[in-house]
N, C-alpha and C positions, 0 to 999 in steps of 0.2 A: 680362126683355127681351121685346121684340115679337115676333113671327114674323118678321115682315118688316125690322128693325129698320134706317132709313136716315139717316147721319150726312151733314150738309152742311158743309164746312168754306169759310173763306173767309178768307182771306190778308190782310196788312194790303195796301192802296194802295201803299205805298211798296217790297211786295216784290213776287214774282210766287209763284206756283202751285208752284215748286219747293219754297217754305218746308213743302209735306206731303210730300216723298215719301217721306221718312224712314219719317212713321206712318202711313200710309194703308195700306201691307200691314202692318203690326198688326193694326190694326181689321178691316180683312176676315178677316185669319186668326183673330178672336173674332168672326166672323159679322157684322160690321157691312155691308153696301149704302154704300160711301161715294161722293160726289159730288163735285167740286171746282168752287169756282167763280172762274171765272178773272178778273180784274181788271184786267189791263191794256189790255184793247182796250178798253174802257168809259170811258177817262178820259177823251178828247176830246167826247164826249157831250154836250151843250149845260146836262145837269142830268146829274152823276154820279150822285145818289141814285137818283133815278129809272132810270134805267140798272141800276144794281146792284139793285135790285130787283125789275124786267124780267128781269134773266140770271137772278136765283135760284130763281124762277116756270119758269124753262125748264129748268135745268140739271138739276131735279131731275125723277126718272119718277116720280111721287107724291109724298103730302106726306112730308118728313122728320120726324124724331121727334125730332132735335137737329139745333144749329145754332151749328155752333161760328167765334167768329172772331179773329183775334190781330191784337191791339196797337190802331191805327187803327181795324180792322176794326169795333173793338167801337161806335163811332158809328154804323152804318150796320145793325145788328143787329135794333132796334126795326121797321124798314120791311122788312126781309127777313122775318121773325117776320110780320109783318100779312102779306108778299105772298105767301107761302109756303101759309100758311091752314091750319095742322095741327089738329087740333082737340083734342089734347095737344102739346106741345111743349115740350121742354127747351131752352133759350139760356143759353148757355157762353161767359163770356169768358176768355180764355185769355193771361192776362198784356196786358189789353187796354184801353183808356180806355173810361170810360162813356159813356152817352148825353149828349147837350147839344142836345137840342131847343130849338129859337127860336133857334138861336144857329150861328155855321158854327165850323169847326175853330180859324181865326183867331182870333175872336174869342170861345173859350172858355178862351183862355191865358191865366196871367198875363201882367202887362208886360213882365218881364223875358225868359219864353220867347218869347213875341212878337216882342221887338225878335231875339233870338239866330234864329227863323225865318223872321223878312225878310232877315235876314243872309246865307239860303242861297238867295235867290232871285236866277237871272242870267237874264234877258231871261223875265219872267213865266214862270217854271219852276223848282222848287224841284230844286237838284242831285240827284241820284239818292242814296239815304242812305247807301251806304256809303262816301259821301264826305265821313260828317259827322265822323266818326268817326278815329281814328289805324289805320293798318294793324295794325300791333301787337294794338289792343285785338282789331278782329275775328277774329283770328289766335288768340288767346287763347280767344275763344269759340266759335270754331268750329275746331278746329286741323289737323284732315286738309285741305290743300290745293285733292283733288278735288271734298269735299266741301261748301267755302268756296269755290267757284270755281261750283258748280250752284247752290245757294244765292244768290249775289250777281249771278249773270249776267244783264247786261241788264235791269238793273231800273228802272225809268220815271222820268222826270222831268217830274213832275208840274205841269201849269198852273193857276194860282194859280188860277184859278176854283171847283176842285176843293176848296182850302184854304179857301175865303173863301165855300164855298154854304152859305145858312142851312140848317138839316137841319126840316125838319115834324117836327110834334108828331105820332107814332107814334099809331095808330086800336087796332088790337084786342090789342095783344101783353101786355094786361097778365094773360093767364088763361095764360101762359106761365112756366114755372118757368125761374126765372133763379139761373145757378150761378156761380159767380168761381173759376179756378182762378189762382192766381201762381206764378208760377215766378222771378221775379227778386225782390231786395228792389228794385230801383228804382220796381215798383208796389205794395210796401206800402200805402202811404197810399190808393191807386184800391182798393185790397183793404178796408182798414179802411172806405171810404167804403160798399163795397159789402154790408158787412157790415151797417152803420147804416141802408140800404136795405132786407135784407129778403134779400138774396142767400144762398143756400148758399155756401158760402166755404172752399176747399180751399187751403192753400199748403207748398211747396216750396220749400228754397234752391238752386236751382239757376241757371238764366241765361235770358233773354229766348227764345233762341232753343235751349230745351233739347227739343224736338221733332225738333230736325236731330240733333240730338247722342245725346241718350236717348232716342231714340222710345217704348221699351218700358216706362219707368219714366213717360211722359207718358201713355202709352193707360190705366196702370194707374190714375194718381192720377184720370183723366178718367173711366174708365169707374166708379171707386170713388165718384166723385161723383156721377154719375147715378144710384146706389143709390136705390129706394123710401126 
């Protein structure tokens, strides 16, 4: 590990900053510098890419060594990685959709999720996602109440511009070691892709949002990936 060793984590869009606070004193209590970067003041931004990679330039007091981001998150990873400028760097997706350069969120779907995520758009804003969902299930996944209530609180509802920006073709981030952890089987198949990519590829059967829940069993599989 580094001396200085500093992890940047970054939430997907659709959630807020609370999705770490589970692990974030994990990692500091295994020596980790960790940073959060926050997402939600940044959606109205005329260009969110540009935005999120502006915040992650600032957020962080030097460069980070990793740069970890869940679900969403993991589109906007390439440009953080370039803006960040580490001159090593590890990039972690964490149960998270790959890159889609030339192309925006919308239009990297298939048809059929496509049509199901204009479904959830009322007056250009996609509802907030834990409306996409049955109570029940999140209940399930998240089952301590207090818990599931930090977690879900106030989580944005996002202006289709944000869905619908093409994302630029990523400049320096290819001398960056790129790692895949999953944690749900729903991203299997984003795991196998990333595997056929070139990625380190760690998985787990646990649940999308098994950071809130296991945090300790998540830092271990996370930090057992960054292994030389």
């Amino acid at each position: 590990m580094p001396a200085d060793p500093t992890m940047l984590l970054v939430h997907s869009p659709l959630l807020t900053s609370a999705t770490w606070d589970a692990l974030r004193p994990h990692l500091e209590a295994a020596g980790w510098r960790v940073a959060v970067l926050d997402l939600r003041p940044l959606v109205e931004a005329p260009s969110f890419h540009t935005a999120v990679c502006a915040a992650a330039r600032h957020v962080t007091h030097g460069a980070p060594t990793v740069v970890v981001g869940h679900s969403r998150a993991g589109a906007y990873l390439p440009g953080i990685a370039d803006a960040v400028g580490s001159d090593r760097l590890d990039v972690v997706f964490m149960d998270a959709r790959l890159p889609h350069p030339g192309t925006s969120w919308f239009g990297s779907l298939p048809p059929d999720r496509a049509t199901w995520l204009r479904e959830r758009v009322v007056s250009g804003r996609l509802r907030s996602w834990d409306t996409w969902f049955p109570t029940a299930s999140l209940a399930d996944v998240v089952p301590d109440p207090d818990q599931r209530r930090r977690v879900l609180h106030d989580l944005p509802e996002l202006p289709w511009k944000v869905v619908s920006e093409v994302l630029p073709t990523p400049g320096a981030w290819d001398s960056a070691r790129r790692v895949y952890l999953r944690l749900s089987a729903a991203y299997r198949s984003t795991a196998e892709q990333a595997e056929e990519r070139g990625y380190r590829v760690r998985s787990v059967d646990a649940h999308h949002l098994a950071m809130v829940t296991q945090p300790a069993m998540v830092m271990d599989q996370l930090l057992s990936a960054l292994q030389p």
